[in-house]
N, CA, C and O atoms as a GROMACS GRO file, in nm:
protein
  512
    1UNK      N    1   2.513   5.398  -2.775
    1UNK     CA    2   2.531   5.295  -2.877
    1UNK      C    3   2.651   5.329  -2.962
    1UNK      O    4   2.672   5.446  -2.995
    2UNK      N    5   2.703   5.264  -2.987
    2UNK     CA    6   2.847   5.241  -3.081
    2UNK      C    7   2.839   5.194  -3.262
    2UNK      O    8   2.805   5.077  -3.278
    3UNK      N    9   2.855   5.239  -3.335
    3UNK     CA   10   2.848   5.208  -3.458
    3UNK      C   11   2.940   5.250  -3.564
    3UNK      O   12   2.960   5.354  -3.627
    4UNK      N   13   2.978   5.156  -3.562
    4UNK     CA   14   3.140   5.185  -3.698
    4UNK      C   15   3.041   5.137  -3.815
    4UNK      O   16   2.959   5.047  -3.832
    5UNK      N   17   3.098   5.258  -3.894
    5UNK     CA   18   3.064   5.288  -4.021
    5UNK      C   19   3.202   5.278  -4.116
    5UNK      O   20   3.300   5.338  -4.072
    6UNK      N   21   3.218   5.198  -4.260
    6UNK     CA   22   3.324   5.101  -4.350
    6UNK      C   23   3.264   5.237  -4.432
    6UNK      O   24   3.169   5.314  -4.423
    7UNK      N   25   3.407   5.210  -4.533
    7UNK     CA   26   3.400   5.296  -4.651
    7UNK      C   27   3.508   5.313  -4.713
    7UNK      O   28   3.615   5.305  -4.652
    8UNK      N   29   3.504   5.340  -4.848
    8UNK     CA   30   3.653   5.329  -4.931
    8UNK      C   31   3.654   5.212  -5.010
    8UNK      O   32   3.742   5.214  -5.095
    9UNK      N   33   3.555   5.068  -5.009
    9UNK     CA   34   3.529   4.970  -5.093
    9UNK      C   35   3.552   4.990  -5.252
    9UNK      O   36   3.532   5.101  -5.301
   10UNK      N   37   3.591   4.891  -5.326
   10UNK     CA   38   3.542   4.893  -5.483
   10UNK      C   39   3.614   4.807  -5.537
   10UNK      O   40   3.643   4.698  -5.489
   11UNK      N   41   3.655   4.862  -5.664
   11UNK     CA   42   3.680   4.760  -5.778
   11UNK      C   43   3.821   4.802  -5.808
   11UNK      O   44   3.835   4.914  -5.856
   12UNK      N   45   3.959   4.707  -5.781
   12UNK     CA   46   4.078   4.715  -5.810
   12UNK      C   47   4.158   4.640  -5.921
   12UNK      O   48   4.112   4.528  -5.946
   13UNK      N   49   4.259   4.675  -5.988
   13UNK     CA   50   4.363   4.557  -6.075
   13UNK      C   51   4.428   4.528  -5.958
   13UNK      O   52   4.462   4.596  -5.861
   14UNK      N   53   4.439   4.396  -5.992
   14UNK     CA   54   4.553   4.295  -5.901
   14UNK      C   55   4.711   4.419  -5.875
   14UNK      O   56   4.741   4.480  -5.977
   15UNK      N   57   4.787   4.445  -5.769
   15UNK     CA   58   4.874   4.496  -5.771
   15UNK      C   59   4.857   4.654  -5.725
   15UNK      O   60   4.947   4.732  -5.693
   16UNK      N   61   4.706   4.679  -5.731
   16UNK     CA   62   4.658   4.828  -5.695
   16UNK      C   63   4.701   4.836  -5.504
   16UNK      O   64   4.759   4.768  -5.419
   17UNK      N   65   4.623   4.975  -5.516
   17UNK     CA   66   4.603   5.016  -5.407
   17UNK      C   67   4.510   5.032  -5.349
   17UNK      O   68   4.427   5.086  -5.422
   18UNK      N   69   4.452   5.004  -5.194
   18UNK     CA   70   4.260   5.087  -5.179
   18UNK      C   71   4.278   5.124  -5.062
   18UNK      O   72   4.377   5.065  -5.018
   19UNK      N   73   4.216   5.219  -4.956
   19UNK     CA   74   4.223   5.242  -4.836
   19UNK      C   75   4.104   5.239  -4.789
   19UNK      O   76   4.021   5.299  -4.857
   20UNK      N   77   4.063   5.181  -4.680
   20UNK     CA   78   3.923   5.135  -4.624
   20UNK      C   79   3.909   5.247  -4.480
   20UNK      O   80   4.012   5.263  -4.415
   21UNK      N   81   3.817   5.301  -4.446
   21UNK     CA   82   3.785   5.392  -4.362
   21UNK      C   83   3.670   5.351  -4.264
   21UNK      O   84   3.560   5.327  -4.313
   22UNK      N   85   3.684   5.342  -4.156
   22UNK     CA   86   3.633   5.292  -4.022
   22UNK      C   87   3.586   5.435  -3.939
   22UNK      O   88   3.675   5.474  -3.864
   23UNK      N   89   3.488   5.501  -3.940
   23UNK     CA   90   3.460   5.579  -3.858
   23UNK      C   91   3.370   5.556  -3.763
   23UNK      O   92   3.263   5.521  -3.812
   24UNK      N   93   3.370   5.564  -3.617
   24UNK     CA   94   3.302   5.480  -3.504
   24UNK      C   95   3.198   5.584  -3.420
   24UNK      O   96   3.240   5.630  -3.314
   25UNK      N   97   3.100   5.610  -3.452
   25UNK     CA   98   3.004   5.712  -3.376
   25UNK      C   99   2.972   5.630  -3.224
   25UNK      O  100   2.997   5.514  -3.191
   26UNK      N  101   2.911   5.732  -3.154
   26UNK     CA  102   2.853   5.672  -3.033
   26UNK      C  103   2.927   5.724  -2.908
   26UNK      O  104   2.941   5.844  -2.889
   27UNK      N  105   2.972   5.635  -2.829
   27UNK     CA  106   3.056   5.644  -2.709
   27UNK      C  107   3.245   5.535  -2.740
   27UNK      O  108   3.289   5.422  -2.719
   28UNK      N  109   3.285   5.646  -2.791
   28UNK     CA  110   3.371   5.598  -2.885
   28UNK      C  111   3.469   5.581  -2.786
   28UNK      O  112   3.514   5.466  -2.781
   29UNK      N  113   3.521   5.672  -2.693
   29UNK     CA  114   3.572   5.655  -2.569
   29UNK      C  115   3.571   5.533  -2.514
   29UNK      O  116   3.677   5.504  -2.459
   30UNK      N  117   3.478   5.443  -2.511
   30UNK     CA  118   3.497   5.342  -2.408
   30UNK      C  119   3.583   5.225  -2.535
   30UNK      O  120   3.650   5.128  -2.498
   31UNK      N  121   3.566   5.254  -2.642
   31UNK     CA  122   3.624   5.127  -2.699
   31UNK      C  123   3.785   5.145  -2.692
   31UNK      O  124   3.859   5.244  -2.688
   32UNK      N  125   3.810   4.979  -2.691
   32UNK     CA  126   3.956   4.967  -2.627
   32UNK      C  127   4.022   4.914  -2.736
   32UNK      O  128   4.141   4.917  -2.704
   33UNK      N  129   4.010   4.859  -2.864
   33UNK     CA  130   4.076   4.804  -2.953
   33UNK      C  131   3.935   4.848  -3.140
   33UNK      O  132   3.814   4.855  -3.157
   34UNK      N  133   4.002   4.857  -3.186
   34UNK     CA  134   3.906   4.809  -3.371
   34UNK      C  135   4.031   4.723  -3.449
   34UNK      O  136   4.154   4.719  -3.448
   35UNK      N  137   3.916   4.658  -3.518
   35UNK     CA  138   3.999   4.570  -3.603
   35UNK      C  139   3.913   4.575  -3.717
   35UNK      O  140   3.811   4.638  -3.743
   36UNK      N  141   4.011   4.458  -3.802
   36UNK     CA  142   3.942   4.490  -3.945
   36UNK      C  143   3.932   4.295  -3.969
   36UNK      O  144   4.016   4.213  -3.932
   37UNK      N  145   3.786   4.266  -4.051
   37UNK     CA  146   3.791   4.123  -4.067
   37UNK      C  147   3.781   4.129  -4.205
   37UNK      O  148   3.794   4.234  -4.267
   38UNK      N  149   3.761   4.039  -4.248
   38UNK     CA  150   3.700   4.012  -4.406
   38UNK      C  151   3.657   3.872  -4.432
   38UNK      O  152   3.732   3.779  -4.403
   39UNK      N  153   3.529   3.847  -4.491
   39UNK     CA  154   3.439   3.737  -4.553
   39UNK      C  155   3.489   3.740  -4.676
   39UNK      O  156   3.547   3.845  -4.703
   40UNK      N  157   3.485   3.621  -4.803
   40UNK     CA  158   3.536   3.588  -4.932
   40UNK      C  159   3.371   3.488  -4.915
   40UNK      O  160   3.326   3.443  -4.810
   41UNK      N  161   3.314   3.478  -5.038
   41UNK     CA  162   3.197   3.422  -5.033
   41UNK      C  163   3.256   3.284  -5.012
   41UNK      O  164   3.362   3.250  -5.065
   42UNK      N  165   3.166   3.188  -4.914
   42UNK     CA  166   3.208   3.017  -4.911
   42UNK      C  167   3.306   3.059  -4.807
   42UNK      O  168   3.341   2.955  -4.752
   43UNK      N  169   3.351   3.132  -4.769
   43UNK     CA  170   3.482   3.137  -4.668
   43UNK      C  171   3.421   3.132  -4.543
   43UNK      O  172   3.302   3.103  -4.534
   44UNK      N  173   3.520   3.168  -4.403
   44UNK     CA  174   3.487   3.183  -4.246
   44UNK      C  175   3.540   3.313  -4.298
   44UNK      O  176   3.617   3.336  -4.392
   45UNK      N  177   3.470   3.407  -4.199
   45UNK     CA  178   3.542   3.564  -4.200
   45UNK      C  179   3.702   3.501  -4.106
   45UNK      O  180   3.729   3.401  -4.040
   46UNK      N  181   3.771   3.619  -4.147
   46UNK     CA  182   3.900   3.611  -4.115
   46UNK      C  183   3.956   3.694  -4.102
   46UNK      O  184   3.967   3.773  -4.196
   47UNK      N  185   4.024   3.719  -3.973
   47UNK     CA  186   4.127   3.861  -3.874
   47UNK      C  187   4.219   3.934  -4.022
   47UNK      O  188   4.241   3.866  -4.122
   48UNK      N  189   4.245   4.025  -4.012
   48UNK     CA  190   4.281   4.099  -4.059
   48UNK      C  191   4.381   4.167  -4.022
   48UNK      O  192   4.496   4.136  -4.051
   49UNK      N  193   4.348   4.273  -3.952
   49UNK     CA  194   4.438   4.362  -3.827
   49UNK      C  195   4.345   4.437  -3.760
   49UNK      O  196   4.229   4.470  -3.785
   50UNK      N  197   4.427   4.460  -3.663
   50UNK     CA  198   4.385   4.593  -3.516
   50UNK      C  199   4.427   4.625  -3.457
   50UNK      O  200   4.516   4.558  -3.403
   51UNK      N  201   4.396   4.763  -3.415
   51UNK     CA  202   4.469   4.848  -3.319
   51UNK      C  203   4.427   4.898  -3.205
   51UNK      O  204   4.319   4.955  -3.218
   52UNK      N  205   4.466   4.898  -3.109
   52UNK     CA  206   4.476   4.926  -2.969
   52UNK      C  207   4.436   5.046  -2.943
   52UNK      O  208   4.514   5.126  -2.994
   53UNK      N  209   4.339   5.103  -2.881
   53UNK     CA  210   4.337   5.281  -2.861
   53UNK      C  211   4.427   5.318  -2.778
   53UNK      O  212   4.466   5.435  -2.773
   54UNK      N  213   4.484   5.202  -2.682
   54UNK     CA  214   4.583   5.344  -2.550
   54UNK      C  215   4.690   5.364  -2.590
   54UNK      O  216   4.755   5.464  -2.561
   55UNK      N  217   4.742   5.244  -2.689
   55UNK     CA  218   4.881   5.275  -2.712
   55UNK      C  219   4.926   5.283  -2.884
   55UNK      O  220   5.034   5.304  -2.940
   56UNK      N  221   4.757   5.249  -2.946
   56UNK     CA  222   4.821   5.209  -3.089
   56UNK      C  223   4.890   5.111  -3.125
   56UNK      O  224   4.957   5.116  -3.227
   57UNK      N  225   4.886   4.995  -3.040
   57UNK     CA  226   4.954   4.897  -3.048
   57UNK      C  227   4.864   4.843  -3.222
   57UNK      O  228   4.755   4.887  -3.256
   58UNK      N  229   4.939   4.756  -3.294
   58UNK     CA  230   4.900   4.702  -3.397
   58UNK      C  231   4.907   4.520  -3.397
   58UNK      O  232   4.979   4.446  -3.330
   59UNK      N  233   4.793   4.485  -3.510
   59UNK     CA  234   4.840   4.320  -3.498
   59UNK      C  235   4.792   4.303  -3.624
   59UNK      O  236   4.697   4.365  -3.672
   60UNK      N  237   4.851   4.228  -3.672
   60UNK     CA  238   4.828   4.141  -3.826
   60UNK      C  239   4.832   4.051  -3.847
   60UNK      O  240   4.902   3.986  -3.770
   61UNK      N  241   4.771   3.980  -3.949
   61UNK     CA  242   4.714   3.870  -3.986
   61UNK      C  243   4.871   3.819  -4.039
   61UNK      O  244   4.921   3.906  -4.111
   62UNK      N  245   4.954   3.704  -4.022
   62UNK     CA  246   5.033   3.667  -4.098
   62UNK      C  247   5.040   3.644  -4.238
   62UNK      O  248   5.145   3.624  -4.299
   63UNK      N  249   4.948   3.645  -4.278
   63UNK     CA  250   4.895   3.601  -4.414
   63UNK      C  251   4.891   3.767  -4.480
   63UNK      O  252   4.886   3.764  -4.603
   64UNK      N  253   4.891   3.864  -4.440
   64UNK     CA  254   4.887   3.952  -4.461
   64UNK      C  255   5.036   4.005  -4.551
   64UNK      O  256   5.035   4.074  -4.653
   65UNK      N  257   5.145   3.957  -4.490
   65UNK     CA  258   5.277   3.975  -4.540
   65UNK      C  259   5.298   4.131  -4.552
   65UNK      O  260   5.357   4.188  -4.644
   66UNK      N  261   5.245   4.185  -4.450
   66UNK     CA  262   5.304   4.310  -4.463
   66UNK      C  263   5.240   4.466  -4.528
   66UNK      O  264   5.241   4.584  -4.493
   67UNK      N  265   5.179   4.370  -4.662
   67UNK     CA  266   5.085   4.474  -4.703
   67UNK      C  267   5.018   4.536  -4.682
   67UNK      O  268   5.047   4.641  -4.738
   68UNK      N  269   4.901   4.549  -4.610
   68UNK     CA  270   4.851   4.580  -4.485
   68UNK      C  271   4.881   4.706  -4.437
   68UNK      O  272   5.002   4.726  -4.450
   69UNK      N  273   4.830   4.790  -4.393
   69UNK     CA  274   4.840   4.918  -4.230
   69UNK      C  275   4.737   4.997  -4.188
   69UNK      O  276   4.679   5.089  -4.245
   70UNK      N  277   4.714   4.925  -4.029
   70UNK     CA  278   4.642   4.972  -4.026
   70UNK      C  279   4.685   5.115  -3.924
   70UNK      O  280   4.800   5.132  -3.884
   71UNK      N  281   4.584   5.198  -3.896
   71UNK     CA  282   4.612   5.302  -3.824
   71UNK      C  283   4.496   5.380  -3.730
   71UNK      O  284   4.382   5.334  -3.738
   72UNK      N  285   4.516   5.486  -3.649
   72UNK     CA  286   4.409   5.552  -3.630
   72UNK      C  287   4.425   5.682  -3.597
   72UNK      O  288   4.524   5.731  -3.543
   73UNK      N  289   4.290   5.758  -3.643
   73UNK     CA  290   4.319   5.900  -3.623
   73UNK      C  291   4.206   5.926  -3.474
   73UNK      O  292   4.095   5.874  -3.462
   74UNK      N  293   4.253   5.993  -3.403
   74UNK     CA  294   4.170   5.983  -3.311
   74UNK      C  295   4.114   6.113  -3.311
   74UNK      O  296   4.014   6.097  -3.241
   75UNK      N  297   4.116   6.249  -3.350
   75UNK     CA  298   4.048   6.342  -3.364
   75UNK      C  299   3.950   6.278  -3.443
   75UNK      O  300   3.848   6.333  -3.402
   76UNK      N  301   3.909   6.186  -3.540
   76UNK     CA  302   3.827   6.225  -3.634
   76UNK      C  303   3.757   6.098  -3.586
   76UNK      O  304   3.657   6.076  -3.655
   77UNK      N  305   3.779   5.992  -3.472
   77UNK     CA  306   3.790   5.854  -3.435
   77UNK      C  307   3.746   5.766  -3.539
   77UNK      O  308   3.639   5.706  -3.551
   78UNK      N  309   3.868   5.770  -3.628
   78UNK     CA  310   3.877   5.731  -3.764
   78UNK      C  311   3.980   5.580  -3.748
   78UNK      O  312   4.082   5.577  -3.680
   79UNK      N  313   3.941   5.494  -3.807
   79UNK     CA  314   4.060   5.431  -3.812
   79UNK      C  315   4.045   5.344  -3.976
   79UNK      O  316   3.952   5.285  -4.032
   80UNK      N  317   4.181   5.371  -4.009
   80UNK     CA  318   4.229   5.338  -4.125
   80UNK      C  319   4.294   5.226  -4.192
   80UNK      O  320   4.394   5.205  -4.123
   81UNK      N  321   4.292   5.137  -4.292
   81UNK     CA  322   4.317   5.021  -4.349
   81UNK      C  323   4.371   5.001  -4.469
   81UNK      O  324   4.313   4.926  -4.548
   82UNK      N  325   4.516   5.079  -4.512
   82UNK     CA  326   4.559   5.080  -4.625
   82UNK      C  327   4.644   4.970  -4.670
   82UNK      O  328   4.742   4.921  -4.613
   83UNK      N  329   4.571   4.927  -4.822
   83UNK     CA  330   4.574   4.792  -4.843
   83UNK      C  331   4.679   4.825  -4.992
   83UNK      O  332   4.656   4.888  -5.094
   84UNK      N  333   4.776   4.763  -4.954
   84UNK     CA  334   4.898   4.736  -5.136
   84UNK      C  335   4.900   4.629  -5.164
   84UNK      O  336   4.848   4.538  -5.099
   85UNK      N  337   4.977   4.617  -5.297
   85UNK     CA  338   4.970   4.498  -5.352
   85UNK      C  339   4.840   4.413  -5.383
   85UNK      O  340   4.852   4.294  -5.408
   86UNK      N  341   4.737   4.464  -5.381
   86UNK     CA  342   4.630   4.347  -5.374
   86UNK      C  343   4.588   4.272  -5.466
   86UNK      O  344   4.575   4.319  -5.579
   87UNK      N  345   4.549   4.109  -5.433
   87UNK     CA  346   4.524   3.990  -5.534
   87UNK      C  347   4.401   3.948  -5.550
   87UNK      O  348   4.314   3.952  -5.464
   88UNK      N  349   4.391   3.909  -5.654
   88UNK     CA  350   4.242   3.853  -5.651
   88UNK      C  351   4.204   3.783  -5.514
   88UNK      O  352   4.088   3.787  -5.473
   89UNK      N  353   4.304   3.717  -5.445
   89UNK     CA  354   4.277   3.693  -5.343
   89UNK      C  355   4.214   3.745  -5.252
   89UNK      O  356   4.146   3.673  -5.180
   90UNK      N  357   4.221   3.879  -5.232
   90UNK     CA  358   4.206   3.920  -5.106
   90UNK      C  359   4.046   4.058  -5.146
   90UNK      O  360   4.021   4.161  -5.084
   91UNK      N  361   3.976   4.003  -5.260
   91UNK     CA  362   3.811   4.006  -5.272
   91UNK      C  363   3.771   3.935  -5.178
   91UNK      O  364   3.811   3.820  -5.159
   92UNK      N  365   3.662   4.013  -5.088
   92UNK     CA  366   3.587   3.974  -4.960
   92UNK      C  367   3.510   4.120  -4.971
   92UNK      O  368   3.514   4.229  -5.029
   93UNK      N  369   3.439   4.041  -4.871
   93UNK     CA  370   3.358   4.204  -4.797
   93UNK      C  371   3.426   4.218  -4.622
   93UNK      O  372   3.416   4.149  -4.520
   94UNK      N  373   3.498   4.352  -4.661
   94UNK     CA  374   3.570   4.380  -4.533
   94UNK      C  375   3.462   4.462  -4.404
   94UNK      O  376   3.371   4.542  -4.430
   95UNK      N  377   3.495   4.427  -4.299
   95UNK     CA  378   3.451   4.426  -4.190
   95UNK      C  379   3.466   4.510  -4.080
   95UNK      O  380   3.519   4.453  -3.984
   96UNK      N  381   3.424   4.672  -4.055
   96UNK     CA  382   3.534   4.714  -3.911
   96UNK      C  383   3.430   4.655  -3.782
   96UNK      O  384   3.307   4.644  -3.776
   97UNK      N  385   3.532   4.626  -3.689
   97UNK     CA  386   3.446   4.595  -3.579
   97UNK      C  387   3.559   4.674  -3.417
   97UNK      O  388   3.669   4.728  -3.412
   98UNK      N  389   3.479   4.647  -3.338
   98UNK     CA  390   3.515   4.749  -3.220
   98UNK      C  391   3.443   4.655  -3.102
   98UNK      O  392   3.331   4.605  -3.090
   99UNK      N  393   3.599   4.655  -2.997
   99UNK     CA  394   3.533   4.606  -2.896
   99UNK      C  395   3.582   4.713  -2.750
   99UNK      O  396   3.676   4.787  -2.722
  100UNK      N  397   3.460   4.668  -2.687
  100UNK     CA  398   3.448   4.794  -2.566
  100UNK      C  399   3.513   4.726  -2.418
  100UNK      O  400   3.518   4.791  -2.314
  101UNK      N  401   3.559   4.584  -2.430
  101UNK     CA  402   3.562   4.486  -2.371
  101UNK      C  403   3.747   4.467  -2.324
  101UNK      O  404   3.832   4.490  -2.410
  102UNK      N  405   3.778   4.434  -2.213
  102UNK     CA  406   3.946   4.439  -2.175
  102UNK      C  407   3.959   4.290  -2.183
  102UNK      O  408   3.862   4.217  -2.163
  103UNK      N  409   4.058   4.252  -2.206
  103UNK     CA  410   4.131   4.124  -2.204
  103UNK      C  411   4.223   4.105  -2.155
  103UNK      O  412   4.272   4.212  -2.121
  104UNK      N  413   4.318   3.975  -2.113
  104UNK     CA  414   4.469   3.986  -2.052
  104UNK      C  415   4.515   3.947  -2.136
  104UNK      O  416   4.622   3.897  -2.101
  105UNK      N  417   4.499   3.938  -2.237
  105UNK     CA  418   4.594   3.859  -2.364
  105UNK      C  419   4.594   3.937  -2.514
  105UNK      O  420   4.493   3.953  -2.581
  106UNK      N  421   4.690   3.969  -2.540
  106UNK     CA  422   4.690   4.055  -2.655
  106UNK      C  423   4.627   3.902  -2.803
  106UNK      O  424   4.596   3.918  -2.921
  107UNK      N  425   4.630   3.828  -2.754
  107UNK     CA  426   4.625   3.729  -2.882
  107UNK      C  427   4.439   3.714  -2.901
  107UNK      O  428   4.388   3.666  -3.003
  108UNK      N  429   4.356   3.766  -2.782
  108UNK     CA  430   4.216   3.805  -2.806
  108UNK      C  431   4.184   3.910  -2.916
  108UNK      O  432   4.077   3.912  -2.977
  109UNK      N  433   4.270   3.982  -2.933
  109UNK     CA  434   4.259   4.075  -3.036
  109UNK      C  435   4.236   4.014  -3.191
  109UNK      O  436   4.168   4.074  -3.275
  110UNK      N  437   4.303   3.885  -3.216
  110UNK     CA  438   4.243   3.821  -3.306
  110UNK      C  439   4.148   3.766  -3.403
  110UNK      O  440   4.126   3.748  -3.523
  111UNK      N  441   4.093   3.745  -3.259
  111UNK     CA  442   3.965   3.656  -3.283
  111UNK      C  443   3.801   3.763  -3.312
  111UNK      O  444   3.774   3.880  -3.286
  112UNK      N  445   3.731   3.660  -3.373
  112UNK     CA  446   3.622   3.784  -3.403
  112UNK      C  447   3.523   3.783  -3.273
  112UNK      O  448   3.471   3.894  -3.257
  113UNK      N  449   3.489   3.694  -3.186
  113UNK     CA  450   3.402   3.694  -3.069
  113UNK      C  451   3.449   3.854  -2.979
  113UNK      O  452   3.387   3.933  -2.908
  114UNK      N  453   3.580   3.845  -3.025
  114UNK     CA  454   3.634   3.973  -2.934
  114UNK      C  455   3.537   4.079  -2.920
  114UNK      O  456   3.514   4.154  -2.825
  115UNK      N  457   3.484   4.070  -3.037
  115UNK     CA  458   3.446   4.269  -3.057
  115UNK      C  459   3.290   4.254  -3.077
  115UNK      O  460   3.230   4.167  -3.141
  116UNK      N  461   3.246   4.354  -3.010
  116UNK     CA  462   3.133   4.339  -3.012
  116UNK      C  463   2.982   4.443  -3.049
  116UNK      O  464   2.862   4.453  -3.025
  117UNK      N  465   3.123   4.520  -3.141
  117UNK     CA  466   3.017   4.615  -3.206
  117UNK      C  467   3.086   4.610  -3.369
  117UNK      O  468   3.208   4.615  -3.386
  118UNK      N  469   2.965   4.597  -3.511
  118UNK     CA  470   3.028   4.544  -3.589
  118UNK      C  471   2.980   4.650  -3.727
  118UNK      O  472   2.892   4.722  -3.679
  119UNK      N  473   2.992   4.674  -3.816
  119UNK     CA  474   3.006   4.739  -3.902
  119UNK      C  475   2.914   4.656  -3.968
  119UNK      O  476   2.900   4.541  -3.928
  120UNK      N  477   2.825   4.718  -4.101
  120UNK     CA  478   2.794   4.646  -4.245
  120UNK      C  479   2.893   4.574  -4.340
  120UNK      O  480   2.864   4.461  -4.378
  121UNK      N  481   2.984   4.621  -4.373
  121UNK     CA  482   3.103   4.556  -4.423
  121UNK      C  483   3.102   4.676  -4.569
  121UNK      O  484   3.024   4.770  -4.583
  122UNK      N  485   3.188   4.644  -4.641
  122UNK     CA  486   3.248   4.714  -4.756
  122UNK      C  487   3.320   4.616  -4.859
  122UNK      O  488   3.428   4.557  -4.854
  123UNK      N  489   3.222   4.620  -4.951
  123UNK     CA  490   3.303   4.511  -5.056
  123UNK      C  491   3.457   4.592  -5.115
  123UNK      O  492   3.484   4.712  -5.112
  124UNK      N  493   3.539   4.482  -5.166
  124UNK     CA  494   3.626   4.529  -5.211
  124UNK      C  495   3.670   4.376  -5.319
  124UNK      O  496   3.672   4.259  -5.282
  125UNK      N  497   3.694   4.420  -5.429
  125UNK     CA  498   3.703   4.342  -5.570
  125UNK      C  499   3.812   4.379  -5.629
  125UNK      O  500   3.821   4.492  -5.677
  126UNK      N  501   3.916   4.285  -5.636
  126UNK     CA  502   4.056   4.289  -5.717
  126UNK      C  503   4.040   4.226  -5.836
  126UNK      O  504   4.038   4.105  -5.812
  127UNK      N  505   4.026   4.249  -5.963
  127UNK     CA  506   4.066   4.148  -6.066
  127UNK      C  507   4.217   4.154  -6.123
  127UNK      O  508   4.310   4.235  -6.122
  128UNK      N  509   4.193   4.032  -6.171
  128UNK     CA  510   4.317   3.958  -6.240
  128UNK      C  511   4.341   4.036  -6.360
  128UNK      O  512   4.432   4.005  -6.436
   0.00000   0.00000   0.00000
């Protein structure tokens, strides 16, 4: 069984910094991509970013503008979500998820059906 475990959540000023921590127990080996989503209450959850295990490939949310990085440590099969600039906007409860699953299209990486092992989530709160 596979289970990513979120962490690093809380309470920010608009313009701060936070780093969110994804650590994935189980049979960590077989997973082929993690990403990161996030829910805003009343919202659809929504892609974020993710990264690739063979190559570290990365993908981001356009809406993201950059701020954003994600990463991974693979000794610790850690993967990481350091977030700048942040706006009230971007309060949600963030999401790691992990899929064990191959695709031919890097643009599956997107979507949330992709992944199919999913985290509790981790609030994270920017005020104005």
């Amino acid at each position: 069984q596979v289970q990513p475990t979120e962490s690093g959540g809380g309470l920010v000023q608009t313009g701060g910094s936070l780093r969110l921590s994804c650590t994935i127990s189980g049979r960590t080996f077989t997973m082929y991509a993690t990403g990161w989503f996030r829910q805003a209450p009343g919202k659809e959850r929504e892609f974020v970013a993710a990264i690739r295990r063979s190559d570290s490939k990365t993908y981001y949310a356009d809406s993201m503008n950059g701020r954003f990085t994600i990463s991974r440590d693979s000794a610790t099969n850690t993967v990481n979500l350091e977030m700048n600039s942040l706006k009230p906007e971007d309060t949600a409860v963030y999401y790691c998820a992990a899929t064990s699953l191959t695709y031919p299209s890097d643009r599956y990486y997107y979507a949330a059906r992709t992944y199919n092992y999913w985290g509790q989530g981790t609030q994270v709160t920017v005020s104005s």
